[in-house]
Backbone as CSV, one residue per row, in Angstrom:
resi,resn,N_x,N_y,N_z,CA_x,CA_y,CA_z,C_x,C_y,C_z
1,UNK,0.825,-1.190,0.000,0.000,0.000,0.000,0.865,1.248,0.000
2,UNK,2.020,0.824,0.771,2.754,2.551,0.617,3.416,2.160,-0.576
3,UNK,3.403,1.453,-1.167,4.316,1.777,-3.040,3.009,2.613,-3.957
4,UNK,1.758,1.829,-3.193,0.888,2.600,-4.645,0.937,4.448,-4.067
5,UNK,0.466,4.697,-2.764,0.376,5.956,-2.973,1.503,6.826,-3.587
6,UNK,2.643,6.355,-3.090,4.021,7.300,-4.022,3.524,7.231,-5.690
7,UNK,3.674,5.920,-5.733,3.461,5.688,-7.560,2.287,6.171,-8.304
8,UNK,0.884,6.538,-7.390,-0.149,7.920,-7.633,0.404,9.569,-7.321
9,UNK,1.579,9.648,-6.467,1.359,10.902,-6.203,2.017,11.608,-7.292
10,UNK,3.604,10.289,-8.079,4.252,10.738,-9.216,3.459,10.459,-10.454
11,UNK,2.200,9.632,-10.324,1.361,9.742,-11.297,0.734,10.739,-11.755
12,UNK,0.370,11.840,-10.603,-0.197,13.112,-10.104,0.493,13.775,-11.026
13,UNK,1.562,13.919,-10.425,2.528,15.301,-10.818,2.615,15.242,-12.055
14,UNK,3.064,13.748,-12.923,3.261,13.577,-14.442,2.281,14.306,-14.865
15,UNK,1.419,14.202,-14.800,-0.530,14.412,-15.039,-0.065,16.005,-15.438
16,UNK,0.029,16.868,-14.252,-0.238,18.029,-14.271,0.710,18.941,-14.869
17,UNK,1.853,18.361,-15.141,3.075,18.679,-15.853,3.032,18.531,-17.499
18,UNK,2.109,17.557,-17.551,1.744,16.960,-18.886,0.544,18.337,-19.495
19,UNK,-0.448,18.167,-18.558,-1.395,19.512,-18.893,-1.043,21.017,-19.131
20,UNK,0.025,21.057,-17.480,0.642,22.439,-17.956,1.014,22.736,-19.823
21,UNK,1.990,21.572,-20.070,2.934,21.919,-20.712,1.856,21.807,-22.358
22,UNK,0.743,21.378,-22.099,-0.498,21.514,-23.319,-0.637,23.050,-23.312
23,UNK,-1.210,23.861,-22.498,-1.236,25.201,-22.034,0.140,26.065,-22.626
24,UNK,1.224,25.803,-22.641,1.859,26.689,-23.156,1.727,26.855,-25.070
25,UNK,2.518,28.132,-25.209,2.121,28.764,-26.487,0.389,29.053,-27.097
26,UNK,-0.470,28.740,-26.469,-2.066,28.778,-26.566,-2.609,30.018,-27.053
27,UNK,-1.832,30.978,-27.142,-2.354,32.273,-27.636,-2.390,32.107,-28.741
28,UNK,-1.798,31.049,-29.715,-2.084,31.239,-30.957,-3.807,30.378,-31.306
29,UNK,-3.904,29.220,-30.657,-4.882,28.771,-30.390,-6.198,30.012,-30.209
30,UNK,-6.128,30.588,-29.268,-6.959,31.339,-28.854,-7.181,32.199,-29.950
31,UNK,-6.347,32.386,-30.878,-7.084,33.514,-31.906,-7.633,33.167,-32.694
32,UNK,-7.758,31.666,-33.187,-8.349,31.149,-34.262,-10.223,30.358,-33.514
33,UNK,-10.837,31.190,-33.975,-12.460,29.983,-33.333,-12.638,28.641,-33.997
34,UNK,-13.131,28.179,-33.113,-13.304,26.772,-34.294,-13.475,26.997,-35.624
35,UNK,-13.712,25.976,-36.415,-13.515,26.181,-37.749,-15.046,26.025,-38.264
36,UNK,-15.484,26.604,-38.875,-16.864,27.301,-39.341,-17.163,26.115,-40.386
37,UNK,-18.248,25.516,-40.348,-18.827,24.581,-41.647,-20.385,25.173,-41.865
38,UNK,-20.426,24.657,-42.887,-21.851,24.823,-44.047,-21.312,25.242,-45.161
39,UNK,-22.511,25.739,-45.456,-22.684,25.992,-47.263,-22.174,27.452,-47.013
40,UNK,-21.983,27.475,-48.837,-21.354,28.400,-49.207,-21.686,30.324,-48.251
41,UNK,-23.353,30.104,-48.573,-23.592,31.556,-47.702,-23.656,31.495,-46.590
42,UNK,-23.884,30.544,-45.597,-23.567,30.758,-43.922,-21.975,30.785,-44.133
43,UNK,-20.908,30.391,-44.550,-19.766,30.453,-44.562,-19.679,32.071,-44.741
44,UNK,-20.124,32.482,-45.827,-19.778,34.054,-45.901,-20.625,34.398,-45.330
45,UNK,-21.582,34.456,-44.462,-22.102,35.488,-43.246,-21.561,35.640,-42.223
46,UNK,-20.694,34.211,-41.881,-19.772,34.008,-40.780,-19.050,35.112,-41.366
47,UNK,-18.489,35.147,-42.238,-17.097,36.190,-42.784,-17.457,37.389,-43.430
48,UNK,-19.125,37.480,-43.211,-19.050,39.101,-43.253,-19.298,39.354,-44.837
49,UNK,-19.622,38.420,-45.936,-19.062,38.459,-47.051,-20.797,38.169,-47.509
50,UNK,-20.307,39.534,-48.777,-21.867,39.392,-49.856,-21.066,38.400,-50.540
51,UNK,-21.418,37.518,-50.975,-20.823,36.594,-52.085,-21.447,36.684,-53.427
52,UNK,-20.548,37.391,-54.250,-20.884,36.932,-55.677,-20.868,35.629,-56.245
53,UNK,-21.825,35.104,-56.498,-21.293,33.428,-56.883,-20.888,33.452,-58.246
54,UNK,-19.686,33.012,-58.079,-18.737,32.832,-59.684,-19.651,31.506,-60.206
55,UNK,-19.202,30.265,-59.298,-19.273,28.857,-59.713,-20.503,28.829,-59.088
56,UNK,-21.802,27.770,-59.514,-22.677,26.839,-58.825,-23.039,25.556,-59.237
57,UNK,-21.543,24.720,-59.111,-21.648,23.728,-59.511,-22.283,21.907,-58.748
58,UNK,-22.404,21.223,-59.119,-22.706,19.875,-57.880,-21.226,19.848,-57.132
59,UNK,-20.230,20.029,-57.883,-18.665,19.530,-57.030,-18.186,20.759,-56.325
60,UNK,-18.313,21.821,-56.458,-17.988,23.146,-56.021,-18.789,24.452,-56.271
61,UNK,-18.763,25.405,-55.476,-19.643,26.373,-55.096,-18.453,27.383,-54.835
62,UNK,-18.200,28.426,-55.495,-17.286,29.104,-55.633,-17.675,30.937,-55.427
63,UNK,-17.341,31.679,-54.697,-17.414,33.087,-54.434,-17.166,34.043,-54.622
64,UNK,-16.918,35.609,-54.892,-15.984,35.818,-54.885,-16.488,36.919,-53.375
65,UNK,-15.436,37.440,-52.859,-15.897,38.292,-51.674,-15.150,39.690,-51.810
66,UNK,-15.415,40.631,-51.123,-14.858,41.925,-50.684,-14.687,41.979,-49.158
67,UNK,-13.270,42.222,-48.731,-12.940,42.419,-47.485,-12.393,43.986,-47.203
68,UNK,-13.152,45.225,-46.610,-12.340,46.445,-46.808,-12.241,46.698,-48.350
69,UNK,-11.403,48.092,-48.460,-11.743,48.976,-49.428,-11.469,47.939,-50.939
70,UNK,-10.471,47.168,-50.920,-10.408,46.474,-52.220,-9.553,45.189,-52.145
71,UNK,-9.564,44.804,-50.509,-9.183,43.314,-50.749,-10.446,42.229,-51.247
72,UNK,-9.995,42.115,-52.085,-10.735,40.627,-52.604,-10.315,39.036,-52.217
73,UNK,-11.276,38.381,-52.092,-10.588,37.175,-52.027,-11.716,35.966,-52.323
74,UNK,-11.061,34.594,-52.973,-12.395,33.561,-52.873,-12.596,32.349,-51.828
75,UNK,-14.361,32.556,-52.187,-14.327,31.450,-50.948,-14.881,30.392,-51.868
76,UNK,-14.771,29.682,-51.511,-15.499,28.100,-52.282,-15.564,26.988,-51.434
77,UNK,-16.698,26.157,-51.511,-17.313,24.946,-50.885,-17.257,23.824,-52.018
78,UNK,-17.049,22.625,-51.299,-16.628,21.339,-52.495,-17.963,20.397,-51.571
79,UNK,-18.166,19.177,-52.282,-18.861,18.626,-52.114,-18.354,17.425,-51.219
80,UNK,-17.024,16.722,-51.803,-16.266,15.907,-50.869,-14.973,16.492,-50.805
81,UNK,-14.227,15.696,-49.674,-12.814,16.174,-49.057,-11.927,16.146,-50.557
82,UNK,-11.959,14.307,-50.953,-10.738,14.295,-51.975,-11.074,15.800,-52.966
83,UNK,-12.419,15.874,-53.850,-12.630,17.166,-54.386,-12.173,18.499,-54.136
84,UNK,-11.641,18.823,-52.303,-10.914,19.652,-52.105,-9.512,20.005,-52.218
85,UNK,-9.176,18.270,-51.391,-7.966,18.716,-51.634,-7.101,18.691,-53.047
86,UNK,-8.203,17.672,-54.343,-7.339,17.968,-55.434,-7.751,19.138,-55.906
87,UNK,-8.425,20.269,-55.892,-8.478,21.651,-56.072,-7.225,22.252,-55.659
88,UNK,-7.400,22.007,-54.509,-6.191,22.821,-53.430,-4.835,22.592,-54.224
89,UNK,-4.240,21.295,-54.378,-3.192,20.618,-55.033,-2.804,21.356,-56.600
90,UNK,-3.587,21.465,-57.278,-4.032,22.331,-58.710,-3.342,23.556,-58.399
91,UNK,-4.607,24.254,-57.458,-4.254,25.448,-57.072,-3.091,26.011,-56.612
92,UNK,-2.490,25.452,-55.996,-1.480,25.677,-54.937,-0.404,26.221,-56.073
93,UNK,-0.136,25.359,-57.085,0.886,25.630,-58.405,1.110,27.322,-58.313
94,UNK,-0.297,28.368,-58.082,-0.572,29.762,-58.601,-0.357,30.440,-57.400
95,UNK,0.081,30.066,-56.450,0.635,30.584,-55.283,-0.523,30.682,-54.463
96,UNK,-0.269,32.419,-53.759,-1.438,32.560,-53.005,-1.031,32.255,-51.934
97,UNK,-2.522,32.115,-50.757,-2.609,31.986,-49.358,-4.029,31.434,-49.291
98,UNK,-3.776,30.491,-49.267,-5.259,29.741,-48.516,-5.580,29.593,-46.895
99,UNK,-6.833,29.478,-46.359,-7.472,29.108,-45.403,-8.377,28.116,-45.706
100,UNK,-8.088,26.802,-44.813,-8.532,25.891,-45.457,-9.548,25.120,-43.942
101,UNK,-10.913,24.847,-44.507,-11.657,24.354,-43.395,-12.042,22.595,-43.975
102,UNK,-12.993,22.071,-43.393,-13.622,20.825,-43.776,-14.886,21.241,-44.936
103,UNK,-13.969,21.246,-46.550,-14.764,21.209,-47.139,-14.980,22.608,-48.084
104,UNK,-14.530,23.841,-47.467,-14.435,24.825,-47.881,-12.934,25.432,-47.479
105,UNK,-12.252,26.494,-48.541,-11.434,27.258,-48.696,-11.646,28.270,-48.997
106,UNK,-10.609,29.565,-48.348,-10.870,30.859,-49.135,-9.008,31.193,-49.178
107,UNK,-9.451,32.027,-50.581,-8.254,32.284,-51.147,-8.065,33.467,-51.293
108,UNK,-6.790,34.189,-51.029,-6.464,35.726,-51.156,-5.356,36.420,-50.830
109,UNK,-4.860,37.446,-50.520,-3.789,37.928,-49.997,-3.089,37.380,-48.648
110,UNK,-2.386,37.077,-48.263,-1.956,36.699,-47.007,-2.920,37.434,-45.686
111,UNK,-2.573,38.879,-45.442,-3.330,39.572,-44.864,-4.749,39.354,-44.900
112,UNK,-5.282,39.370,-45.538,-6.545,39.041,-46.062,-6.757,37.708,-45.275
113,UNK,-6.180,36.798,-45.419,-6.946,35.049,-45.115,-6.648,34.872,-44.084
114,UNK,-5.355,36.157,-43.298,-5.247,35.732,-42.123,-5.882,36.395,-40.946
115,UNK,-6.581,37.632,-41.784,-7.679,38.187,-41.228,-8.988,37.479,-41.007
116,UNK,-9.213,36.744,-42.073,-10.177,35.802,-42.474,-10.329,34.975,-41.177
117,UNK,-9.223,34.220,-40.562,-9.061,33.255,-40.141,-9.732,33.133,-38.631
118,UNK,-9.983,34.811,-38.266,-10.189,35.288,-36.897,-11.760,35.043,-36.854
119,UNK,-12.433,34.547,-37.897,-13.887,34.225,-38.082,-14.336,33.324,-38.713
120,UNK,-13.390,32.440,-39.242,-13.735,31.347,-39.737,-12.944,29.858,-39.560
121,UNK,-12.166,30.694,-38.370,-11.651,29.423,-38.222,-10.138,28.682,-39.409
122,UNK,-9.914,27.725,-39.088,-9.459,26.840,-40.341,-7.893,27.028,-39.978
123,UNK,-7.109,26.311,-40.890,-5.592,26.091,-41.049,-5.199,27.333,-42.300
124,UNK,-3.826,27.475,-42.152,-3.494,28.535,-43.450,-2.326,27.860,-43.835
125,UNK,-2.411,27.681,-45.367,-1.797,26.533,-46.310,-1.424,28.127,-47.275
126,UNK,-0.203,27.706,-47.646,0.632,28.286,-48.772,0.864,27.536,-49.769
127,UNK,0.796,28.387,-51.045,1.057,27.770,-52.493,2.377,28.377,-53.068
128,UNK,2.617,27.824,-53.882,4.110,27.812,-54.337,4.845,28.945,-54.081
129,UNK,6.355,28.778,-53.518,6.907,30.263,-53.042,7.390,30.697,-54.319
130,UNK,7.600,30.432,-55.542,8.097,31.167,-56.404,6.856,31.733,-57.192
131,UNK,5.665,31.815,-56.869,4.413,32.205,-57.633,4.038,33.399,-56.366
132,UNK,4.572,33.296,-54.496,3.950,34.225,-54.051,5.274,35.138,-53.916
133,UNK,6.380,35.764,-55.040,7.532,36.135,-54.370,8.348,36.245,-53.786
134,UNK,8.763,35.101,-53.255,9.975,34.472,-52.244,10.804,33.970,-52.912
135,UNK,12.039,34.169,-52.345,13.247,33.529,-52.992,13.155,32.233,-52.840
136,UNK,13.992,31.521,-54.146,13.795,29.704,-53.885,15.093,29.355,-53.900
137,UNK,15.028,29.199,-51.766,16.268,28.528,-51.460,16.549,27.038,-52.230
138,UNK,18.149,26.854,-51.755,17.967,25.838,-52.187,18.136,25.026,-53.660
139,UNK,18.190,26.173,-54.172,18.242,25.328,-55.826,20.182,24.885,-56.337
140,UNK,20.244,23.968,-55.707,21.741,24.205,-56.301,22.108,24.270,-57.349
141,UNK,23.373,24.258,-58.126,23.740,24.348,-59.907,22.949,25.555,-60.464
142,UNK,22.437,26.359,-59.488,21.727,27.788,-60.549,22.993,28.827,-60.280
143,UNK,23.893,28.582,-60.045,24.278,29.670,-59.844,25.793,30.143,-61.446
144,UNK,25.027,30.275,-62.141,25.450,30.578,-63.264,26.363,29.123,-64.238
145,UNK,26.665,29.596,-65.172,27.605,28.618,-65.817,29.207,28.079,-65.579
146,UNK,29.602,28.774,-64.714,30.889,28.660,-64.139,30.964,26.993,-63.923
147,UNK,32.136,26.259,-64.695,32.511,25.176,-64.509,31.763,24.015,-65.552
148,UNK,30.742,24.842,-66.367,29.968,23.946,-67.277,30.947,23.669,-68.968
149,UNK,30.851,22.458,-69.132,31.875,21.765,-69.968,31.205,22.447,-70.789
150,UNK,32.661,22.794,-72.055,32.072,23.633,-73.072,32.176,25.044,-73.194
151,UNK,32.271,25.345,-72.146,32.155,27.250,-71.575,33.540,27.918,-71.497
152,UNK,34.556,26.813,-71.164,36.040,27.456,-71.370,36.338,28.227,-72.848
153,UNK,37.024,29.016,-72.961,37.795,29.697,-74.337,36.594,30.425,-74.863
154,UNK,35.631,30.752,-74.405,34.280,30.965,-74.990,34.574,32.862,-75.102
155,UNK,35.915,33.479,-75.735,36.208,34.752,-75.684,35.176,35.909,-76.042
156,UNK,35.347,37.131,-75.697,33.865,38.168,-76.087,32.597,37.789,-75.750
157,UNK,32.310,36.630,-74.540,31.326,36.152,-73.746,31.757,37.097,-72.208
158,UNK,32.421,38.049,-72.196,32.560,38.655,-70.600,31.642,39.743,-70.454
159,UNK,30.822,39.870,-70.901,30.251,41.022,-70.663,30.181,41.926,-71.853
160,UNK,31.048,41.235,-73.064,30.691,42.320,-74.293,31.366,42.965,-74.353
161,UNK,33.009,43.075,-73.558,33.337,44.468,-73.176,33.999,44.901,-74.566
162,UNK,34.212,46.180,-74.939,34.771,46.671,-75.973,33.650,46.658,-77.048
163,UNK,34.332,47.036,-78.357,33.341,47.100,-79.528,32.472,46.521,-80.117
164,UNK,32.247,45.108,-79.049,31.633,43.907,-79.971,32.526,43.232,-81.033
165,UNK,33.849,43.018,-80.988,34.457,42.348,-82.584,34.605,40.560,-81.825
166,UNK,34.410,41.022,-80.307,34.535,39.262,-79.812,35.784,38.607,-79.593
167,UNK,36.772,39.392,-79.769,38.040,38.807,-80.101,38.786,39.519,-78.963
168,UNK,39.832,39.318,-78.564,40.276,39.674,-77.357,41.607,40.058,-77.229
């Protein structure tokens, strides 16, 4: 009997050490509300949004919205998951900033979706960094022709310098 109470009281402590340590960083948690489902227009009433409907299709239901003086951005509802995420997959190629819920996405400026996000909930998924302006670490062998067979003796290739006769 005195082994179990020790081996509950360090059961205890694990416990509450375990919970604490759930609790830390939570402010980011806290800014996002659950993630908002339905159809296309309770989705944009949640978000505040007249929706122009682009698409009204059986597989997708597509929006377009106004956030402030001239951010735009779209929202769209799919019918099943795979239907989303091979949209998303497509999409992603054209860069952008998505917010992505069960079933519906909205697409737009960074600012924009991450404004979005404070009312609708959802994850924020990025599409290709060389389509949203970011440098693309990482690429090795781009860094010019230096050392490429063939390129030696290649004279009046420096820059052109002089009259153009190429000859050196």
């Amino acid at each position: 009997m005195t082994l179990t109470r020790p081996m509950l009281a360090l059961t205890g402590a694990v416990a509450v050490l375990a919970l604490a340590g759930c609790g830390a960083g939570g402010d980011k948690a806290a800014e996002a509300p659950k993630t908002a489902t339905g159809s296309l227009e309770r989705l944009a009433t949640v978000a505040k949004c007249d929706p122009n409907i682009q698409t009204d299709a059986d597989e997708i239901r597509q929006a377009l919205c106004k956030s402030g003086a001239d951010e735009k951005y779209v929202l769209a509802t799919f019918a099943t998951d795979r239907g989303q995420r091979e949209w998303l997959n497509g999409a992603k190629d054209y860069g952008g900033y998505y917010l992505v819920g069960r079933k519906w996405v909205a697409v737009g400026k960074q600012k924009t979706v991450t404004a979005l996000r404070s009312r609708l909930g959802g994850t924020m998924e990025e599409g290709s960094a060389h389509m949203n302006g970011k440098p693309m670490d990482g690429m090795k062998g781009m860094d010019g022709m230096k050392g490429m067979k063939g390129m030696d003796g290649m004279k009046g290739m420096d820059g052109m310098k002089g009259s153009g006769s190429g000859g050196g």
